[in-house]
C-alpha positions in Angstrom: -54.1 2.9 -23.9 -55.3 4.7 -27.0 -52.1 4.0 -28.7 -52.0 0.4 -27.9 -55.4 -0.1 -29.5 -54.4 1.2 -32.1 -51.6 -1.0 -32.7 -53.8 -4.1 -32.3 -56.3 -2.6 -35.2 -53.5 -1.7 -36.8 -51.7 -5.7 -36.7 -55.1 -7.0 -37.4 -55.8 -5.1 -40.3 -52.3 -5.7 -42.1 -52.9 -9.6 -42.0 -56.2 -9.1 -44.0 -55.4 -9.9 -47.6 -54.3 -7.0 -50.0 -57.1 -5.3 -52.4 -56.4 -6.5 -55.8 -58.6 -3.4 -57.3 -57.2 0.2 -57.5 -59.9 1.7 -54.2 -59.4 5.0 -51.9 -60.8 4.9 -48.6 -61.7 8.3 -47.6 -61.6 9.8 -43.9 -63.6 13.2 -42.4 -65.6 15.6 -44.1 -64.9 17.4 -47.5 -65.4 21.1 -48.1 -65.3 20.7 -51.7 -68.5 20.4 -53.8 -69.3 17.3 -55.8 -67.3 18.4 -58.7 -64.1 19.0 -57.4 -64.5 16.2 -55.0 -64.8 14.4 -58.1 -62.2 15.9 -60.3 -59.2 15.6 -57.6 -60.2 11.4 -56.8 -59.8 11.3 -60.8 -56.6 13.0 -60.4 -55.0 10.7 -57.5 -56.4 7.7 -59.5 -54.4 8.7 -62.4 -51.6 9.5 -60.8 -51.5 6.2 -58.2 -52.1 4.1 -61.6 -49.3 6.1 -63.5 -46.5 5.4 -60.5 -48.0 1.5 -61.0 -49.7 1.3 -57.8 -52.9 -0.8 -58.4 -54.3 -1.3 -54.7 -55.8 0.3 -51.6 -54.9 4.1 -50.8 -55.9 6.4 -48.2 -57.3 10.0 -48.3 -57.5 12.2 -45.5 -60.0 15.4 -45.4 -57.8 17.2 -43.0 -60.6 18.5 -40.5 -58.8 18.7 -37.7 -59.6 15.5 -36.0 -57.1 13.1 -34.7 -56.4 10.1 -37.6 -53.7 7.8 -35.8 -56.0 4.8 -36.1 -56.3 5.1 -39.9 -52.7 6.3 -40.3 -51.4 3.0 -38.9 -53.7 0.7 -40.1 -52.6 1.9 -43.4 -48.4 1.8 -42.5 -49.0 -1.8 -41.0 -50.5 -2.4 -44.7 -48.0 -0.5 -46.6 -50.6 1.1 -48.3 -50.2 5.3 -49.3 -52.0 7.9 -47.4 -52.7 11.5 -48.7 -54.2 14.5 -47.1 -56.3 17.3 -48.5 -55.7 20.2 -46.3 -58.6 22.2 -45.7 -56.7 25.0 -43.2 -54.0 26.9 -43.3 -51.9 23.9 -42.2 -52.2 20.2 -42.3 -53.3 18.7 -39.1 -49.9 17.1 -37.1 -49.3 13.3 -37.9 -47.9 10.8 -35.4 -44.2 11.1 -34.5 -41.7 10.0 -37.2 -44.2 11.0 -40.0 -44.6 14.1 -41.7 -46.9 15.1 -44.6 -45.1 16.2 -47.8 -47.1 18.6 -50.1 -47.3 17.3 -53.6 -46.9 20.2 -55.4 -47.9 18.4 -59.0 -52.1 19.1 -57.9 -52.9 22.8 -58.8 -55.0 23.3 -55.4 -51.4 22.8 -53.3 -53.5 21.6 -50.6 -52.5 17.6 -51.2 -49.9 16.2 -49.2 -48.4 12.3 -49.2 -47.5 10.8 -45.3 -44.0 10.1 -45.4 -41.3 8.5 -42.8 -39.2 11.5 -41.0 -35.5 11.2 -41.9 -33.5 12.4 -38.7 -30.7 14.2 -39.0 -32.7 16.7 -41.8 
């Protein structure tokens, strides 16, 4: 039942009308203080802006809790979701995804959801 209602959030959510402004909606709570917090949004600003992405993003604190609602509201909307792993591994995505660590941020905790590729 869980999964279906989040399907319907999810369909209603990508016929809502695109952000036109580059935002990140953030989900959980952050470990980090203020500063860092601060320096790594700075960092996946610049770097959505520099791939020419000018719209909504996601950003997970991995804390453990189950994020399939925001996960696919954000596929339905095409829009990029990114973890911060706060444990020793990134919290398990729905089936078909998997997080890919972006090894360009110097913490190595930042991870992009991307679409599984069977057969690899």
């Amino acid at each position: 039942m869980k999964k279906y209602l989040n399907l319907v959030t999810a369909l209603i959510a990508s016929l809502k009308p695109k952000s036109k402004i580059p935002i990140i909606d953030t989900y959980g709570q952050s470990t980090l203080n203020q500063d860092e917090q601060q320096a790594l949004m700075e960092w996946l600003f610049a770097s959505l802006m520099g791939a020419g992405y000018f719209s909504k993003a996601h950003l997970i604190w991995d804390d453990g809790k189950d994020r399939e609602r925001e996960i696919f509201t954000a596929l339905m909307r095409n829009e990029p979701i990114f973890l911060y792993r706060q444990g020793a591994r990134p919290t398990p995505t729905v089936e078909g995804y998997g997080w890919r660590l972006i090894g360009e941020h110097p913490s190595l905790r930042v991870y992009e959801l991307q679409v599984e590729v069977e057969g690899e």
